[in-house]
Steps between C-alpha positions, in 0.01 A plus 500: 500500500566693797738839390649525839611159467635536159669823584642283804610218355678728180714712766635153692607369152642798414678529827615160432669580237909576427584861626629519096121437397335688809668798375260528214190590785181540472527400077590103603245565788183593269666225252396263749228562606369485171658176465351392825140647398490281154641152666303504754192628330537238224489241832155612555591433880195628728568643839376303853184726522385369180653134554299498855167605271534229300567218740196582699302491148644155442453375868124625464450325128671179619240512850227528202629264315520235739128626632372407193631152426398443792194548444502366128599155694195517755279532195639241325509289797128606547409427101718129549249456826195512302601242202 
């Protein structure tokens, strides 16, 4: 998870918050962040770089796949042709 964007999103929800609870600082800011870091890690949420990587590995298995039964089907079309 990317720290800028943790660090980000901790300082809008802490900005967020009542002035009464904003008061604490940088104590309810760290709080969470922490918070933030151990939700969203839990999530195991991947970013779009590594979402992108794994489309194109699925587009290029699926191409394969249908490659090859198409090709199982010309065989057994060929095998069917000789009985």
């Amino acid at each position: 998870m990317d720290p800028k964007f943790l660090d980000d999103l901790s300082h809008k929800l802490a900005d967020s918050l009542p002035a009464d609870l904003r008061a604490l600082g940088t104590d309810i800011e760290k709080n969470l962040r922490s918070v933030l870091q151990s939700t969203l890690s839990r999530m195991q949420i991947v970013n779009r770089e590594e979402f992108e990587v794994q489309q194109a590995v699925l587009q290029r298995t699926r191409e394969k796949l249908e490659h090859l039964e198409k090709l199982v089907a010309e065989l057994e079309q060929k095998q069917h042709d000789q009985h």
